[in-house]
N, C-alpha and C positions, 0 to 999 in steps of 0.2 A: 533401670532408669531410662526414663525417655526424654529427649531432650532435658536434662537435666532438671527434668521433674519426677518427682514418685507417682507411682498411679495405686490405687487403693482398690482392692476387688472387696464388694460385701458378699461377706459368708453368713450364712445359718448352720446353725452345729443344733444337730437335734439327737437327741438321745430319748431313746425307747427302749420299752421293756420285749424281752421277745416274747410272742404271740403264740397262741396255741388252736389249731382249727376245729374246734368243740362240735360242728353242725355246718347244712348244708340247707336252705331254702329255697325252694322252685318260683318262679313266678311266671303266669301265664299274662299275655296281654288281654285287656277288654278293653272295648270301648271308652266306656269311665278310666283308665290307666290299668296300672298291675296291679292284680290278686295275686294272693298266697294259697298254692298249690297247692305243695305239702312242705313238708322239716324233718327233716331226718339227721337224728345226733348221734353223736359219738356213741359205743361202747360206754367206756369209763370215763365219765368226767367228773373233774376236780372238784375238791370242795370249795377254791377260788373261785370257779361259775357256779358253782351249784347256790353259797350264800346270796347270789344278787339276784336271785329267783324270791328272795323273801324280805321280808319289810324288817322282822325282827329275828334276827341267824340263834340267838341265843337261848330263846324262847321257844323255840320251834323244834318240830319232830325231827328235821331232818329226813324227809321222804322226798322229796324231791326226785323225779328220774327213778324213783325205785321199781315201778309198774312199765317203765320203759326198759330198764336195764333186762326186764324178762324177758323181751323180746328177742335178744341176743342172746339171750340162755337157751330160749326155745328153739334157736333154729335162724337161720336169717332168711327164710321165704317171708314172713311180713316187711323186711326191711328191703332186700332185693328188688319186691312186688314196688315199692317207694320208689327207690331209687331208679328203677324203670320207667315208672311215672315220670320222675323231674325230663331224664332223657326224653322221651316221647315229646310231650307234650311242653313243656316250659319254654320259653323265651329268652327267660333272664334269671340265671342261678348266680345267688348269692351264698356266701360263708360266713358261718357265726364265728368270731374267735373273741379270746379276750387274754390280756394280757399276764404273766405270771409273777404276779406282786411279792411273791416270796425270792423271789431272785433280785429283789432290788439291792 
């Protein structure tokens, strides 16, 4: 109490899901603003990001990242050769993540 008044702090209480870092995007500057360099994703991602890749999750193949996850099977010289790239050349690297709604 101050001078025998209360004083009142405003608070925000935010509550979030924790976050998983699924991918990495390069962004190089031009003239016109940033392009998209290159993306480079995780290994194994969830089937929580993999469904928001598709309009209709229950109807569908489920392939998604399947032609990617060989990448990582084969070897990581295609993915290292990427990841050298963003280094190099980028400006402004960004992170894909999204949240883990099964932990709600």
């Amino acid at each position: 109490k101050m001078h025998k008044k209360e004083t009142v702090e405003a608070v925000t209480v935010l509550e979030a899901l924790p976050l998983v870092i699924c991918g990495v995007t390069g962004y190089v500057e031009t003239p016109r603003g940033l392009r998209t360099l290159t993306t480079v994703f995780a290994q194994h991602l969830s089937e929580e990001i993999r469904r928001r890749f598709y309009k209709n999750w229950y109807k569908s193949k489920k392939k998604a990242f399947t032609k990617y996850a060989k990448k990582w099977e084969d070897g990581h010289k295609e993915i290292d050769i990427e990841l050298n790239r963003i280094k190099k050349y980028c400006s402004v690297v960004r992170v894909i993540a999204h949240t883990q709604i099964k932990k709600l």
